[in-house]
C-alpha positions as a Markdown table, in Angstrom:
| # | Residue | x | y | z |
|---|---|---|---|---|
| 1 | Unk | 4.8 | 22.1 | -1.7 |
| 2 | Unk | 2.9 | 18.5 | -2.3 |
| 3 | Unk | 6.3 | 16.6 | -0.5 |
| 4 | Unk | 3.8 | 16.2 | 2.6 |
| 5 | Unk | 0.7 | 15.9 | 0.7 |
| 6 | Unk | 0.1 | 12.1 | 1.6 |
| 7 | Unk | -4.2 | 11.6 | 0.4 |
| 8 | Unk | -6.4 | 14.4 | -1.8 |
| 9 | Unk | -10.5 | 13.9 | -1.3 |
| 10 | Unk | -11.6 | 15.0 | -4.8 |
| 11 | Unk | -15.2 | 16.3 | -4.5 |
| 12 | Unk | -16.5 | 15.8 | -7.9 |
| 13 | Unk | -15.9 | 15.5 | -11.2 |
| 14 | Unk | -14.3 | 18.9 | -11.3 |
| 15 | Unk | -11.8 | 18.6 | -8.6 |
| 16 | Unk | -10.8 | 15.3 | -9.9 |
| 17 | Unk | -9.8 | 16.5 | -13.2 |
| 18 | Unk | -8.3 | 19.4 | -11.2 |
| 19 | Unk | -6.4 | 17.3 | -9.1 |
| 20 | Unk | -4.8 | 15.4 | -11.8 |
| 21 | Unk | -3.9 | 18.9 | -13.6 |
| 22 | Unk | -2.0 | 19.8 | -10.6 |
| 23 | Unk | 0.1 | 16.9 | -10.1 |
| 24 | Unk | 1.2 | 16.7 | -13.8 |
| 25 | Unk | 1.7 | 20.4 | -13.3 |
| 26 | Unk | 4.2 | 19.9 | -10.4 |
| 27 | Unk | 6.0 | 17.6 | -11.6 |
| 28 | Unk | 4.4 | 14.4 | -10.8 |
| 29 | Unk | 4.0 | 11.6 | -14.2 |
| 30 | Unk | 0.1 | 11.6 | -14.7 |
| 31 | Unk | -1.1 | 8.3 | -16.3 |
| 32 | Unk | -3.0 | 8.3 | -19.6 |
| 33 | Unk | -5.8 | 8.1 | -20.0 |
| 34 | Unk | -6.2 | 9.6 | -16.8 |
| 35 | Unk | -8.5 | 7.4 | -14.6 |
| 36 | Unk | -12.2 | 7.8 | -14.4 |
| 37 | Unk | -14.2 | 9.3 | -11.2 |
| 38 | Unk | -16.4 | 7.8 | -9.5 |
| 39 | Unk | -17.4 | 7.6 | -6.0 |
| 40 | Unk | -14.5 | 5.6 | -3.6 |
| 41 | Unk | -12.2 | 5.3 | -6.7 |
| 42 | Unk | -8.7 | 5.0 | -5.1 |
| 43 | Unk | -5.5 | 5.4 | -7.2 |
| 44 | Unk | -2.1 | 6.4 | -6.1 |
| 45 | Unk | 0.1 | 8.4 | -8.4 |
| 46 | Unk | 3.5 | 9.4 | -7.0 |
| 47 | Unk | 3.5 | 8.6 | -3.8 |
| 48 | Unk | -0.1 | 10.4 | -3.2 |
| 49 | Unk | -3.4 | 9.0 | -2.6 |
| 50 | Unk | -6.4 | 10.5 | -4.5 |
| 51 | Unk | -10.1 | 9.6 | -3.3 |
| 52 | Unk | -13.2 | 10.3 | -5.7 |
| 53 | Unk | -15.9 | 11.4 | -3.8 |
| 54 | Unk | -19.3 | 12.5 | -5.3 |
| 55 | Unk | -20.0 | 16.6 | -4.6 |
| 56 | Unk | -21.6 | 17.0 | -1.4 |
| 57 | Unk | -24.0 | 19.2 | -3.0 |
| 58 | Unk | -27.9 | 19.2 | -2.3 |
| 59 | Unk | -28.7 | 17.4 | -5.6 |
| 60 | Unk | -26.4 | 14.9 | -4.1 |
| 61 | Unk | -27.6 | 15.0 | -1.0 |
| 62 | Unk | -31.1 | 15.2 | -0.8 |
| 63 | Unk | -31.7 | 12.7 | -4.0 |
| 64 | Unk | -29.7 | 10.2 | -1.9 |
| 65 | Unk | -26.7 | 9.8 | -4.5 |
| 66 | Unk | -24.6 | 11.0 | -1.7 |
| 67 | Unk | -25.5 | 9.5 | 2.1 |
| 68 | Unk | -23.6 | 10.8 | 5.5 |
| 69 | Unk | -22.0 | 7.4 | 5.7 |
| 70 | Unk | -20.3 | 7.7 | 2.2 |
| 71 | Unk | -18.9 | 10.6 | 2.6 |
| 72 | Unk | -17.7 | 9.8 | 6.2 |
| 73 | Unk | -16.2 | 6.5 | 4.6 |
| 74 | Unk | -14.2 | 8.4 | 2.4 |
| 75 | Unk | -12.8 | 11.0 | 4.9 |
| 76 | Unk | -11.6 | 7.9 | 7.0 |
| 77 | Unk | -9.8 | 6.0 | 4.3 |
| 78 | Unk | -7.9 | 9.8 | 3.5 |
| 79 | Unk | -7.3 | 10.2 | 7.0 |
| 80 | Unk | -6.0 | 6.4 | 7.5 |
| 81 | Unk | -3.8 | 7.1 | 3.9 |
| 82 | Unk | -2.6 | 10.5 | 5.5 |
| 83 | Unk | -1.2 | 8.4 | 8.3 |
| 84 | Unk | -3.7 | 10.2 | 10.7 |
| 85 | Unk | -5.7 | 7.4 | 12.1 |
């Protein structure tokens, strides 16, 4: 199922961790520690891109932690890893 999964936009904390679970799950060698979130943290792990990206949540939002142009960066460095651009 992940053999076309080319970039994963993790949206928080949570699906970071989540993420990480997944791949070691299917298969895929996990490094440890695992490596930290944060927001536009890139790291490649078997062949698959994963993108932190702070929760687009109103806390986030409205407290400016997370702008429009953040998350929009993010989006276009996943779609220009998926091979999309």
């Amino acid at each position: 199922m992940l053999s076309s999964v080319r970039a994963v936009v993790a949206l928080g904390s949570y699906a970071w961790e989540a993420t990480f679970g997944t791949l070691r799950r299917n298969g895929v060698a996990v490094p440890r520690p695992r490596p930290r979130f944060g927001h536009g943290v890139e790291v490649t792990i078997g062949g698959i891109a994963v993108l932190g990206c702070f929760h687009p949540s109103q806390q986030n939002t409205f407290t400016g932690k997370l702008t429009e142009g953040m998350l929009e960066t993010v989006f276009a460095r996943a779609k220009e890893l998926g091979g999309l651009e």
